[in-house]
DRENKOL-576814 format. One line per field, with one value per atom (N, C-alpha, C): x, y, z. Coordinates in steps of 0.05 Angstrom, whole numbers, m for minus. Example, Ala and Ser with C-alpha at 12.3 -4.5 7.8 and 13.67 -1.06 7.14 Angstrom:
residues 2
c1 <- 264_246_264_257_273_258
c2 <- m114_m90_m66_m45_m21_1
c3 <- 156_156_156_142_143_157
END
This chain:
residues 387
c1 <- m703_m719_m745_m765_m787_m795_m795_m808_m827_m835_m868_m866_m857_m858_m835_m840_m817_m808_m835_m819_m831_m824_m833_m855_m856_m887_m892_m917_m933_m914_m917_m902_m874_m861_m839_m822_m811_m788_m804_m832_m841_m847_m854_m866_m842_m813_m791_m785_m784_m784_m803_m830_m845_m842_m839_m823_m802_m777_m759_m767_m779_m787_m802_m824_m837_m819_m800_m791_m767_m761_m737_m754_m778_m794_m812_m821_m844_m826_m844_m838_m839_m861_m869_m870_m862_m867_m887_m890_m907_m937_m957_m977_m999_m1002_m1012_m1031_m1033_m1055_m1051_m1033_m1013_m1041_m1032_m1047_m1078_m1088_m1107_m1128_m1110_m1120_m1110_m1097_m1094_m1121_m1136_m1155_m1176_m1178_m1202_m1205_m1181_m1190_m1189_m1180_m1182_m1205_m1226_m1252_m1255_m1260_m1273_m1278_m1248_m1252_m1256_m1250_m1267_m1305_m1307_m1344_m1344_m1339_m1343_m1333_m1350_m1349_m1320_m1308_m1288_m1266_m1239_m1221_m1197_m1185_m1155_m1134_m1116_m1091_m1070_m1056_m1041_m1010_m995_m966_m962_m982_m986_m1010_m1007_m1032_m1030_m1009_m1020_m1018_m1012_m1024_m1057_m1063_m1091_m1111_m1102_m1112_m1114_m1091_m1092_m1107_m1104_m1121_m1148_m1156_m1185_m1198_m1178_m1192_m1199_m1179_m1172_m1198_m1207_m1216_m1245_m1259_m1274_m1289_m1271_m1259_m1268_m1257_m1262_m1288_m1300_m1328_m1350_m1342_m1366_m1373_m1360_m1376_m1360_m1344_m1338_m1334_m1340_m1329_m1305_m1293_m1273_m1286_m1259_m1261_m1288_m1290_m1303_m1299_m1314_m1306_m1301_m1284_m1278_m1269_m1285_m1277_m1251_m1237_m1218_m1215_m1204_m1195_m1174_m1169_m1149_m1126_m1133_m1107_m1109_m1086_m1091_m1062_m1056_m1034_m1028_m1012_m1010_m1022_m1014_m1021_m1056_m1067_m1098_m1104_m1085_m1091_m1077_m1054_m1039_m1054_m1075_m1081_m1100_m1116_m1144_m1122_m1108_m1095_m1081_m1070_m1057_m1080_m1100_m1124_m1150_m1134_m1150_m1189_m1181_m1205_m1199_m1217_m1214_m1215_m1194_m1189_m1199_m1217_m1231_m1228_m1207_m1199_m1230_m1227_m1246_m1234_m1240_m1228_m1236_m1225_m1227_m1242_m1263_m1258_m1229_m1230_m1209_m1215_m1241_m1243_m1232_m1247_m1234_m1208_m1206_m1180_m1197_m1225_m1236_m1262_m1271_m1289_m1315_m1328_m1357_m1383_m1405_m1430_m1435_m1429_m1435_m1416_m1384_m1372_m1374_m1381_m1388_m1411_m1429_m1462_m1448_m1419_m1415_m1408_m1397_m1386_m1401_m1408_m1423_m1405_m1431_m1419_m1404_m1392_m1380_m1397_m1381_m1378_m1378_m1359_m1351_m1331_m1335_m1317_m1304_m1267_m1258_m1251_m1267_m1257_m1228_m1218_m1197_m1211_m1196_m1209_m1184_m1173_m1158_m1139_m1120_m1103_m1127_m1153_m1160_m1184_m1191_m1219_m1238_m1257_m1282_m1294_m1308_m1323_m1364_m1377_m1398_m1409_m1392_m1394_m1417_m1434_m1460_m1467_m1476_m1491_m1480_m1452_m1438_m1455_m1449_m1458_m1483_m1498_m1530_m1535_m1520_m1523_m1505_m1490_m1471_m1501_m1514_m1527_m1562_m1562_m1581_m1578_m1548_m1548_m1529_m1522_m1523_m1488_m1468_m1442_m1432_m1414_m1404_m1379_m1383_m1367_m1344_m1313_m1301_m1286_m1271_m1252_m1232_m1216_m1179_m1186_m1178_m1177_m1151_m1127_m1105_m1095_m1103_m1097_m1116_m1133_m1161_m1172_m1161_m1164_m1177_m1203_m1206_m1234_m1230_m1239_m1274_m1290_m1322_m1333_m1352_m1376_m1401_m1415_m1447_m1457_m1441_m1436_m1423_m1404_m1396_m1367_m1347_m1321_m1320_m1307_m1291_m1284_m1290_m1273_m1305_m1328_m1351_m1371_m1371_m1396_m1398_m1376_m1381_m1372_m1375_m1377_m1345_m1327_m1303_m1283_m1265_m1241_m1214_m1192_m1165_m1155_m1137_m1126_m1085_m1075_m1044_m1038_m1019_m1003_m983_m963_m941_m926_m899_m888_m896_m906_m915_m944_m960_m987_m996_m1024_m1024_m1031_m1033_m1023_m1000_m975_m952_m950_m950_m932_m914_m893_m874_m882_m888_m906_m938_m948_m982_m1007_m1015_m1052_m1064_m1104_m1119_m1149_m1162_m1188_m1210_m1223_m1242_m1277_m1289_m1313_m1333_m1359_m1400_m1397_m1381_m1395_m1386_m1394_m1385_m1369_m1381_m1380_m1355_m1345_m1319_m1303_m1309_m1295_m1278_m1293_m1288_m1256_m1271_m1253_m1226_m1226_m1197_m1185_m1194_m1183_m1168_m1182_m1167_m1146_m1155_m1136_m1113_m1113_m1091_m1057_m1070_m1047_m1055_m1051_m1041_m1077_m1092_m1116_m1127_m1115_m1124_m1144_m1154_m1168_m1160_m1141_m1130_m1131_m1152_m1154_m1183_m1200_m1233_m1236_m1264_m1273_m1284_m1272_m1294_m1310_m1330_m1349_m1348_m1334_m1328_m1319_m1298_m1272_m1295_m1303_m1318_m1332_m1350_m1362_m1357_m1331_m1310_m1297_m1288_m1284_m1297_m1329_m1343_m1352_m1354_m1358_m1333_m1317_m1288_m1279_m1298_m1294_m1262_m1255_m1233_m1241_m1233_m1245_m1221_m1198_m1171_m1164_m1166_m1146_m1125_m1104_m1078_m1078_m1083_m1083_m1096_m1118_m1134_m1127_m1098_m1085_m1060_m1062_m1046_m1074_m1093_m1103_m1105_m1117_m1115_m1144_m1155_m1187_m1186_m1170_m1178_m1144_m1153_m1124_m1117_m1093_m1098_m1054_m1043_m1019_m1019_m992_m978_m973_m992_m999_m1001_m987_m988_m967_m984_m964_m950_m933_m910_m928_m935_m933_m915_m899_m884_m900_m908_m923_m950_m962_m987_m987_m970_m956_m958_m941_m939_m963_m977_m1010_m1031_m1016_m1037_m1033_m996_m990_m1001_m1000_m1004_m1039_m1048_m1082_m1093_m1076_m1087_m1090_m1072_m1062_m1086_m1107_m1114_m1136_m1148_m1161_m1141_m1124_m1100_m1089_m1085_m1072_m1086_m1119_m1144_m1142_m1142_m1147_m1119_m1095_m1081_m1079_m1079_m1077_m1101_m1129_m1146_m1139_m1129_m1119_m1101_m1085_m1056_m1074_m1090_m1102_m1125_m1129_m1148_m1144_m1115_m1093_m1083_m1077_m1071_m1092_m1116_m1130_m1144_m1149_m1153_m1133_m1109_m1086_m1088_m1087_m1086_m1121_m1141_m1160_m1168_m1140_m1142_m1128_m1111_m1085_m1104_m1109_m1117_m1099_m1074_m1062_m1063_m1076_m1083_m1115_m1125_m1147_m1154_m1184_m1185_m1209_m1196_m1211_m1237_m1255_m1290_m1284_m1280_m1285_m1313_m1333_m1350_m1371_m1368_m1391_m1381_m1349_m1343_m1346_m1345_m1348_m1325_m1302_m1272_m1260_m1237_m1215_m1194_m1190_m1161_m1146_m1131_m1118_m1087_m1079_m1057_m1034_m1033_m1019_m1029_m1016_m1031_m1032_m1057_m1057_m1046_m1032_m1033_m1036_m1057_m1063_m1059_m1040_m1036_m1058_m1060_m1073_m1061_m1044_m1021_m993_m980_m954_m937_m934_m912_m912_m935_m940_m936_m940_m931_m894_m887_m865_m850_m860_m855_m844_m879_m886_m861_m866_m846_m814_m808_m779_m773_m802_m805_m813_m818_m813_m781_m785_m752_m739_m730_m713_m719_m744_m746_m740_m728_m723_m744_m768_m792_m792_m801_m799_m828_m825_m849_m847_m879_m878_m900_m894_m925_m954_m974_m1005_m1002_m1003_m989_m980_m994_m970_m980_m992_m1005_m1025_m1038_m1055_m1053_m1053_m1052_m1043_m1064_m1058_m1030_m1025_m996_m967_m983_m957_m945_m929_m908_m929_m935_m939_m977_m983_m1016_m1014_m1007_m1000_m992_m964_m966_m983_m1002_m1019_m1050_m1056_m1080_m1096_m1116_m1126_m1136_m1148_m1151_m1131_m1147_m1131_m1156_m1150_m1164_m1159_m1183_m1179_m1186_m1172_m1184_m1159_m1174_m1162_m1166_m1181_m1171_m1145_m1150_m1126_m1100_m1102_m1083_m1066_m1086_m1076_m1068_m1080_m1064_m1037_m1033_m1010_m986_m989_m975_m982_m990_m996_m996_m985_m999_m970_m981_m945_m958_m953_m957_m941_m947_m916_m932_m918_m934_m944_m960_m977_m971_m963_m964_m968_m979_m986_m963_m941_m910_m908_m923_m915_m908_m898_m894_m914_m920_m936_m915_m892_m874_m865_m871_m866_m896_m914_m943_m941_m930_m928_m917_m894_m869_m893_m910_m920_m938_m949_m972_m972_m933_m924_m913_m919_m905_m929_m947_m976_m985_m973_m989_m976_m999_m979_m967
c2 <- 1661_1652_1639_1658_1639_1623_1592_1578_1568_1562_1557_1522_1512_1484_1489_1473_1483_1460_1435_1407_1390_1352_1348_1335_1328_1320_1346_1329_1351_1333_1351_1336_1308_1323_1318_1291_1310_1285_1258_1258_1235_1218_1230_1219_1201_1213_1203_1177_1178_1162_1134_1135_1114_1099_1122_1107_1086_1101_1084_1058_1063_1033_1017_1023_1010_998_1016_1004_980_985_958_929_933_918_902_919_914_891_868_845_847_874_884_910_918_943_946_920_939_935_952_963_936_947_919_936_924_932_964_976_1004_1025_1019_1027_1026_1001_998_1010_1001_1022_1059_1073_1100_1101_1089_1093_1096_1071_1071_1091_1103_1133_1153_1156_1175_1189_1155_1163_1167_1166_1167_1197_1207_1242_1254_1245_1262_1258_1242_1235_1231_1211_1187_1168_1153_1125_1106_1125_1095_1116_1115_1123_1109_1116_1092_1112_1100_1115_1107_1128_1121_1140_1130_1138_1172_1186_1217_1237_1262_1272_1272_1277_1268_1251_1233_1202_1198_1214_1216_1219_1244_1259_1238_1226_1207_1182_1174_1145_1157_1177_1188_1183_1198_1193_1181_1163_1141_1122_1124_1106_1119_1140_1146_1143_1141_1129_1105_1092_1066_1051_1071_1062_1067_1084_1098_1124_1133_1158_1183_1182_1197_1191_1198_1198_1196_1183_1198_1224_1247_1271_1282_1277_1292_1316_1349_1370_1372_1372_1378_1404_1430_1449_1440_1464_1466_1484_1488_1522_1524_1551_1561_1570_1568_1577_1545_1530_1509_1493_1466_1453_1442_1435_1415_1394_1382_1347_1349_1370_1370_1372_1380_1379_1365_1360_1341_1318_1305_1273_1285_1301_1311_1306_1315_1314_1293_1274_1251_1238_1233_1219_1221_1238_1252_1256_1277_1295_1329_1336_1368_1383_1395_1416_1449_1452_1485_1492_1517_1534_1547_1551_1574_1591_1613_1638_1637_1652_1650_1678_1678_1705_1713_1737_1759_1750_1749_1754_1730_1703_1677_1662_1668_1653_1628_1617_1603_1611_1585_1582_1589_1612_1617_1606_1599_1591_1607_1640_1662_1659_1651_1641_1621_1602_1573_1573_1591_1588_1599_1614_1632_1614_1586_1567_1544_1542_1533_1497_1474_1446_1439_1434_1427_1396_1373_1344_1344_1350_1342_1374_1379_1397_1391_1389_1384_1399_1405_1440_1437_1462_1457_1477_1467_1483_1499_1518_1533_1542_1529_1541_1546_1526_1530_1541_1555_1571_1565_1564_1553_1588_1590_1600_1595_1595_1586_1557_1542_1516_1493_1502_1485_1487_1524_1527_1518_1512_1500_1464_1461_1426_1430_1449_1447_1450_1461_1472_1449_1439_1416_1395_1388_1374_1376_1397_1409_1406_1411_1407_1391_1362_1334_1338_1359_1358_1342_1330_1307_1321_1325_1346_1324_1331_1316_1347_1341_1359_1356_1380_1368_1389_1372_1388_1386_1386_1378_1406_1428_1454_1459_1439_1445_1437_1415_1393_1404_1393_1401_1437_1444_1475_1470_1478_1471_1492_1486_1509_1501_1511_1514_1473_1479_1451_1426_1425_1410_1410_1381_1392_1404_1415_1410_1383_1374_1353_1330_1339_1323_1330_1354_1367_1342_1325_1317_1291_1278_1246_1233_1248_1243_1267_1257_1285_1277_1290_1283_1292_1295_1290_1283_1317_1305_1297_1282_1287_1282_1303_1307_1323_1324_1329_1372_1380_1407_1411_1389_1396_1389_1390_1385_1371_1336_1326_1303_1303_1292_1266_1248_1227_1225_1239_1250_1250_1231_1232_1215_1218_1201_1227_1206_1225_1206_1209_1205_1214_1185_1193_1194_1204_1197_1193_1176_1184_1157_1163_1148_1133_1125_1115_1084_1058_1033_1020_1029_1019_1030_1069_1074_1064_1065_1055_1026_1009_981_987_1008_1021_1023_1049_1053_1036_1024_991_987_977_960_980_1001_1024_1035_1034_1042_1016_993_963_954_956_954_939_948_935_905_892_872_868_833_837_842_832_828_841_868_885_882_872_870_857_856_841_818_785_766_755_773_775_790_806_824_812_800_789_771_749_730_734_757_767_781_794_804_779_763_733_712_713_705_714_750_758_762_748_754_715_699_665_666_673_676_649_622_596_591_597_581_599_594_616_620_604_595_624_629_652_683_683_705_714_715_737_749_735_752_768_762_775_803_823_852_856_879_872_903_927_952_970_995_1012_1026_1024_1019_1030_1035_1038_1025_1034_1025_1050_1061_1079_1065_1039_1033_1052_1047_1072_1050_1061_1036_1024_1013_1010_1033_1051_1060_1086_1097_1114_1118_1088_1082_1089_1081_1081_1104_1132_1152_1162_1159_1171_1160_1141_1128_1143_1156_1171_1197_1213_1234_1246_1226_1229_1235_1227_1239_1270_1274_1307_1324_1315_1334_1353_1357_1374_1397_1390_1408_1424_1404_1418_1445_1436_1458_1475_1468_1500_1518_1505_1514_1542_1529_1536_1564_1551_1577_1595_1589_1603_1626_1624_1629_1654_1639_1656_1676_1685_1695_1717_1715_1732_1753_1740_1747_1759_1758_1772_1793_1800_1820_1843_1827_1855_1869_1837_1843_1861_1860_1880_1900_1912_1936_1955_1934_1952_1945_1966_1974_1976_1961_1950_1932_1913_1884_1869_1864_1860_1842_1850_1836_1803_1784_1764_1761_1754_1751_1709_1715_1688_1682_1698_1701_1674_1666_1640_1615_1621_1591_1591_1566_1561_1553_1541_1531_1544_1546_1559_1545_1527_1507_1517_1542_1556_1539_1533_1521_1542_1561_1584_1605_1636_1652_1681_1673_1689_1717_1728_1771_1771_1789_1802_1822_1836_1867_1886_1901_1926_1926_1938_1936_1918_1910_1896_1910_1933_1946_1947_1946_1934_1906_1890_1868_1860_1880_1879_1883_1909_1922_1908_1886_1877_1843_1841_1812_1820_1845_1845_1857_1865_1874_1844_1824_1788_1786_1785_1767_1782_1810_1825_1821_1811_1805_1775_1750_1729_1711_1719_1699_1686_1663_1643_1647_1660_1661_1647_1640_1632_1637_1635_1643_1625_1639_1626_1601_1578_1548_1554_1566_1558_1583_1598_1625_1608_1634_1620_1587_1573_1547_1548_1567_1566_1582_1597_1600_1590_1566_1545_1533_1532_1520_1491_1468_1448_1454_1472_1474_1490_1509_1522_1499_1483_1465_1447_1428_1407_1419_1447_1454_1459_1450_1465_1495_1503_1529_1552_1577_1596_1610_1612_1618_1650_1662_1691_1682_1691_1681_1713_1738_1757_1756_1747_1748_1724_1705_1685_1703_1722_1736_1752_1764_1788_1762_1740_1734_1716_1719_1712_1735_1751_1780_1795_1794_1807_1795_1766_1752_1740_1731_1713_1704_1683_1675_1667_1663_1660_1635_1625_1590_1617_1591_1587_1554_1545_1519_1522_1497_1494_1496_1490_1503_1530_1544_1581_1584_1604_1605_1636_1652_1673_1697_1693_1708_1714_1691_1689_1703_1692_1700_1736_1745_1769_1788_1777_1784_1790_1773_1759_1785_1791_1807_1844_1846_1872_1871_1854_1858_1864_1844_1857_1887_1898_1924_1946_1961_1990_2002
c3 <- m1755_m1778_m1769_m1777_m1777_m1800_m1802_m1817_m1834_m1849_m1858_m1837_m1829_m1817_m1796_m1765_m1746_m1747_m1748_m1751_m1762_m1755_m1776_m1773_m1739_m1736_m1701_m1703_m1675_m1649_m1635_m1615_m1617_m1629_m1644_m1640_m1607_m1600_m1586_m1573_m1568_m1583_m1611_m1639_m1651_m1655_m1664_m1641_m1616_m1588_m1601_m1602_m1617_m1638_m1659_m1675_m1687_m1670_m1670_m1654_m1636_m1625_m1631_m1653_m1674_m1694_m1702_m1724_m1724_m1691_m1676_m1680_m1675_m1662_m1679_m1710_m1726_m1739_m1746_m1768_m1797_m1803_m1822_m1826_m1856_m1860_m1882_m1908_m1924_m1915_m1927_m1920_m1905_m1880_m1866_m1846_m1816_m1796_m1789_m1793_m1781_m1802_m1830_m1844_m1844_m1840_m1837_m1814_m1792_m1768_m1774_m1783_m1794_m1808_m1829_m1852_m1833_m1821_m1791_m1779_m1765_m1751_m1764_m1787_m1803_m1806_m1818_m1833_m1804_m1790_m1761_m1756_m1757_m1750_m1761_m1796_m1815_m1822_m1810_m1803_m1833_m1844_m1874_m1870_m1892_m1879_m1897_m1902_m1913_m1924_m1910_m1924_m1927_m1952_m1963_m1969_m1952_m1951_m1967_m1984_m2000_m2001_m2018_m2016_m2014_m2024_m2028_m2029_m2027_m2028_m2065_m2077_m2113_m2125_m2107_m2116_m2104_m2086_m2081_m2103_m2111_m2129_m2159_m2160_m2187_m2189_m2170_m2153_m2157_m2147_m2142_m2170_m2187_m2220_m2237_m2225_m2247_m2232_m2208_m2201_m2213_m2207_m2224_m2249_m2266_m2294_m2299_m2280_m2277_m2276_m2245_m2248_m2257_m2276_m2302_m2284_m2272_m2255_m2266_m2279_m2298_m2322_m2350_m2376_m2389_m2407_m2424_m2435_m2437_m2437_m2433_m2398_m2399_m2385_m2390_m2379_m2341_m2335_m2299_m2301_m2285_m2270_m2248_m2251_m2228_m2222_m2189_m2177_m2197_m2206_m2222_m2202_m2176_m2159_m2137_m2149_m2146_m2143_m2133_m2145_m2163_m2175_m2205_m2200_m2185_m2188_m2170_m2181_m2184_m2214_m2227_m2257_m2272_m2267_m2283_m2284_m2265_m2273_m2297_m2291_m2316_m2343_m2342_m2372_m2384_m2359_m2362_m2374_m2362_m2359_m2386_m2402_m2429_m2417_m2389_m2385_m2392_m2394_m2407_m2384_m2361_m2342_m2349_m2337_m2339_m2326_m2320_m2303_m2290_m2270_m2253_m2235_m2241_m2230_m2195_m2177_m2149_m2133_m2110_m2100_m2083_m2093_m2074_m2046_m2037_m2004_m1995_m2013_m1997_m2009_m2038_m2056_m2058_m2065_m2073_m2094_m2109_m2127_m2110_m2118_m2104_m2127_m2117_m2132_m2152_m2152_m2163_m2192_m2184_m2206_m2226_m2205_m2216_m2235_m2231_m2245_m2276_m2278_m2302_m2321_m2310_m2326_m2341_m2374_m2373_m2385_m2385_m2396_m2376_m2354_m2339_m2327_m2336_m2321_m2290_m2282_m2252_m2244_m2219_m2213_m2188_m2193_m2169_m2156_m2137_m2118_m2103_m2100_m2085_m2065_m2034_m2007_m2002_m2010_m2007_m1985_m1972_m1943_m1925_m1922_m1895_m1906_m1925_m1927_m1956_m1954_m1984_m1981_m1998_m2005_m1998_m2014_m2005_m2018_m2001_m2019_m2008_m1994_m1984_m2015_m2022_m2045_m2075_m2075_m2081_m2085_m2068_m2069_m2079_m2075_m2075_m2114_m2130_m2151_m2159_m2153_m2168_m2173_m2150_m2147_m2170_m2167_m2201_m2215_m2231_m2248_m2263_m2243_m2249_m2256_m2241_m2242_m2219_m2212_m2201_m2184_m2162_m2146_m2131_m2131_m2113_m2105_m2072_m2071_m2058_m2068_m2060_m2019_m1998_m1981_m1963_m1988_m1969_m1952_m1954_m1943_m1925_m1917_m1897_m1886_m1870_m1848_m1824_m1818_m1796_m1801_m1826_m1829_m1826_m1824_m1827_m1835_m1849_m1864_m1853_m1845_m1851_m1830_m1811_m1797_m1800_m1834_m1843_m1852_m1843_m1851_m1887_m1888_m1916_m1920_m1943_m1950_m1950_m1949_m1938_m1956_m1974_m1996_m2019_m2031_m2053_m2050_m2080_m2076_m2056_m2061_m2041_m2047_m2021_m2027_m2020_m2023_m2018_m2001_m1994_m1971_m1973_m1958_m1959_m1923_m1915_m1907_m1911_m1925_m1936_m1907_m1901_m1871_m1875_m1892_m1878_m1879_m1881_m1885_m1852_m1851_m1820_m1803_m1818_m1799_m1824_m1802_m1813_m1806_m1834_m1835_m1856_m1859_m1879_m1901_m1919_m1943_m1940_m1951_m1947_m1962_m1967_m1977_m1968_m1972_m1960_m1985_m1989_m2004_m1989_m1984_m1958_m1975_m1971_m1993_m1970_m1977_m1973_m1986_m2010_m2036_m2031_m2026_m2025_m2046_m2071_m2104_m2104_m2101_m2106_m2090_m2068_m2040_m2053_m2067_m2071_m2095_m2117_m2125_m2122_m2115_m2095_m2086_m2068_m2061_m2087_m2109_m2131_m2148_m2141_m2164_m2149_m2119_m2110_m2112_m2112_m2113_m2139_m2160_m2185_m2204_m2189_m2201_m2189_m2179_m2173_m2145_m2134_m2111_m2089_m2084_m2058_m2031_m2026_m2011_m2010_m2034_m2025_m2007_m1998_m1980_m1997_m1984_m1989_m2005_m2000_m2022_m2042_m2037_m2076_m2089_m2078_m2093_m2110_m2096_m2108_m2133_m2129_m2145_m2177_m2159_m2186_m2208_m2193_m2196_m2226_m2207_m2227_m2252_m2248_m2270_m2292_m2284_m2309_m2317_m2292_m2305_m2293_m2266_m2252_m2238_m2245_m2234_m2219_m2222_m2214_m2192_m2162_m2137_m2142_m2148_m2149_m2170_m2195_m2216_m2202_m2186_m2178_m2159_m2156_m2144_m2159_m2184_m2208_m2226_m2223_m2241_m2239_m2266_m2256_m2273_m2257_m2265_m2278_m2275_m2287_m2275_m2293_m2300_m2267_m2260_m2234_m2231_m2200_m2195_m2183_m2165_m2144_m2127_m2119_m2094_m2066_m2057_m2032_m2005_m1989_m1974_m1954_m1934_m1916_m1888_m1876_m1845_m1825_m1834_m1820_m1817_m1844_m1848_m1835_m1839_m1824_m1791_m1785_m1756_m1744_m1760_m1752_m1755_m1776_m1778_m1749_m1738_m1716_m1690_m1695_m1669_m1676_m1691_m1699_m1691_m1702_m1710_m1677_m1657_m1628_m1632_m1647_m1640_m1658_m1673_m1688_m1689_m1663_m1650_m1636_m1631_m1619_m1643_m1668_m1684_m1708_m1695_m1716_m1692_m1663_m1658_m1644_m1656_m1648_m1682_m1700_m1729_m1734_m1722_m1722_m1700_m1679_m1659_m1669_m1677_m1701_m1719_m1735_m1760_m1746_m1730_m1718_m1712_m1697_m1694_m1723_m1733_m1761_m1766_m1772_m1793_m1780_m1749_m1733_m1739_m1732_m1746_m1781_m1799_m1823_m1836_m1822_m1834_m1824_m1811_m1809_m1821_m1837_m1854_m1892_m1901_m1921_m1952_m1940_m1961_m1969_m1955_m1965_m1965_m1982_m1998_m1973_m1958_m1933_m1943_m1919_m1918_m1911_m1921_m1903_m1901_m1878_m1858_m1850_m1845_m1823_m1828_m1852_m1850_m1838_m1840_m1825_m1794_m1787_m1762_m1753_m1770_m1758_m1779_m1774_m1804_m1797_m1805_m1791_m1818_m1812_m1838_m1840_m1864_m1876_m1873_m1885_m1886_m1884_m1876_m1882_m1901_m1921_m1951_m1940_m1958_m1963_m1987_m1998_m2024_m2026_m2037_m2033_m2056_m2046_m2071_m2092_m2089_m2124_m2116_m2137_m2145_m2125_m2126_m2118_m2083_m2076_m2042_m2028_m2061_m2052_m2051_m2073_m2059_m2036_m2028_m2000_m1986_m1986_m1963_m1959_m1986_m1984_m1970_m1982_m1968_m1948_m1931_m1901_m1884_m1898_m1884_m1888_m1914_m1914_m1904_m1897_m1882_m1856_m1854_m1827_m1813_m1831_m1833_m1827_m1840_m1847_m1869_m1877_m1900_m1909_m1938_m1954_m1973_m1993_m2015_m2033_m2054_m2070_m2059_m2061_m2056_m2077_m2053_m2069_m2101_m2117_m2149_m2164_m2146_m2166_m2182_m2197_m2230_m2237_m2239_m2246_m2275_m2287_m2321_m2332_m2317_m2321_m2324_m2314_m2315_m2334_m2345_m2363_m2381_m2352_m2354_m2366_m2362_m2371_m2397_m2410_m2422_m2446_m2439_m2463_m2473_m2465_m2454_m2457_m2452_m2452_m2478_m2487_m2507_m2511_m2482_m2483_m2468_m2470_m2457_m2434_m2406_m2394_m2386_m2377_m2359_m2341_m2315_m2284_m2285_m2270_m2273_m2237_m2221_m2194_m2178_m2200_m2200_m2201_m2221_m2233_m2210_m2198_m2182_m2161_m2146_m2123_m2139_m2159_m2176_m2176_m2185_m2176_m2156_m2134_m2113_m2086_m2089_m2065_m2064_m2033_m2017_m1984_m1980_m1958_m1939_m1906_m1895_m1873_m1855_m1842_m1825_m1822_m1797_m1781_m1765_m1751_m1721_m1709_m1684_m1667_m1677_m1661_m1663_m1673_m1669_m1632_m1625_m1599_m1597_m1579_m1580_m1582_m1577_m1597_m1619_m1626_m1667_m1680_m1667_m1669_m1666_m1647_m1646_m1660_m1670_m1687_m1719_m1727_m1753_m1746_m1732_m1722_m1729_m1716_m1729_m1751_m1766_m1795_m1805_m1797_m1813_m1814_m1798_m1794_m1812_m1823_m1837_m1831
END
């Protein structure tokens, strides 16, 4: 059996070895220096200046909005684009949150929102892109047209750590972006997300929206500031107070910990992943049953999984029970269509067409890719691809 995940972190048994001896050893577990230093190198390798780590990549996603919300940088209801081939808990907060979710259809070549699409949509607030298993579209021009015409760009890049466009990671075009590490994304601390964002004001944000609204995570001088403007005269009280709508998205020290061991590995783990996908798509565009990828603008592809789009339904069957017969672990392109879903469908006011959503909905299946492949399994993955 090949896996979509072999384990549960990179370099496994040394990782579990640390651990346990952190956790004999630590005085503390909830969220303290472990964490703090994870956020530090985080923003560090993702080149932004401030990231806050929290319990999940969709508690990222919810934190992100609410914090938004919060600081007037988004509206009540107001309109947010989304990839239509997407995860839930990129849309479930829009709706929790009484913002209006606009599906946007995807290209075939990349399974992302292109500028060409984007320009078709009109009234759109804010659009939260999703970076798709590793690959965008043309999302410089992307940022550049958000930026015209005064839409408020964040994006989900928990499938694309590490991937770059046009000299720039993913995860770096818009005001901030999210971030999983959930134990199969790539890099593992069993559960955790990650907001990464320039912005000081949201930055301050997050802070207060991820621990139940209050100060206790500002710096110093915010606090003070926040303080005075609410007539917060009494200390002894102003660390009960709660200043805006806010959770309990704190993530563990243990978590933090593993993110501190891990985060060595993540140059190893992008080009082990593009190494992987490289392979793959040399074989896969030459077989003319499956709707080929155009990579060629990126400069990294730190691919998550890796997409098949078949021509018709009936190939994609084939092809699915020429894996599983072959004891590979597939699964649909993260959730298919988004709008198809049970949970959008009830909740939505509209009805969308995204007819390329559609086809990698009925046509599409993906199988891992991870930095544990051996060049056997890689090989194995290689003749299945072929006609």
């Amino acid at each position: 059996m090949i896996k979509l995940i072999k384990s549960s972190f990179y370099n496994e048994d040394d990782t579990k070895k640390k651990l346990a001896e952190f956790v004999i050893n630590a005085d503390r577990f909830s969220m303290g220096t472990q964490c703090a230093l994870f956020e530090e190198q985080f923003a560090k390798k993702q080149q932004r200046k401030h990231a806050v780590f929290v319990s999940s990549g969709s508690m990222a996603n919810l934190v992100l909005i609410q914090s938004l919300l919060n600081s007037g940088k988004l509206a009540p209801g107001a309109r947010v684009g989304v990839s239509s081939l997407t995860w839930a808990t990129n849309v479930m907060p829009l709706l929790q949150l009484g913002l209006e979710p606009v599906m946007i259809d995807c290209e075939l070549s990349n399974l992302n929102i292109s500028q060409k699409i984007l320009s078709q949509v009109e009234n759109l607030d804010a659009l939260f892109i999703t970076n798709v298993l590793g690959f965008a579209a043309d999302i410089n021009a992307i940022a550049t047209y958000c930026k015209e015409k005064n839409i408020l760009l964040f994006e989900d890049n928990c499938e694309s750590l590490g991937s770059v466009v046009a000299g720039t990671l993913l995860g770096n075009f818009g005001i901030a972006s999210t971030f999983s590490t959930y134990i199969g994304h790539h890099l593992s601390t069993i559960e955790g997300g990650l907001i990464c964002t320039d912005d000081d004001e949201l930055y301050e944000m997050l802070l207060t929206t991820r621990a139940h609204g209050w100060d206790r995570n500002l710096p110093v001088q915010s606090q003070r500031k926040l303080r005075d403007a609410h007539g917060v005269l009494d200390d002894f009280f102003a660390w009960y107070t709660f200043y805006d709508l806010a959770y309990n998205a704190r993530p563990t020290e243990i978590h933090g910990f593993i993110g501190v061991t891990q985060i060595s590995y993540w140059d190893d783990i992008v080009e082990k992943r593009q190494q992987n996908f490289m392979n793959f798509i040399e074989v896969s565009s030459s077989n003319d049953d499956i709707y080929p990828l155009d990579v060629a603008h990126m400069e990294v592809v730190s691919n998550f999984s890796m997409p098949l789009v078949m021509k018709t339904p009936e190939l994609c069957e084939r092809y699915k029970r020429r894996f599983q017969n072959s004891s590979i672990e597939i699964r649909p392109i993260i959730a298919g269509n988004i709008a198809r879903q049970p949970f959008f469908k009830k909740y939505s006011k509209e009805e969308y067409v995204c007819p390329n959503a559609d086809t990698v909905h009925e046509q599409g299946f993906y199988f891992g890719n991870n930095p544990d492949m051996s060049e056997k399994e890689v090989s194995i993955l290689c003749d299945l691809l072929r006609k």
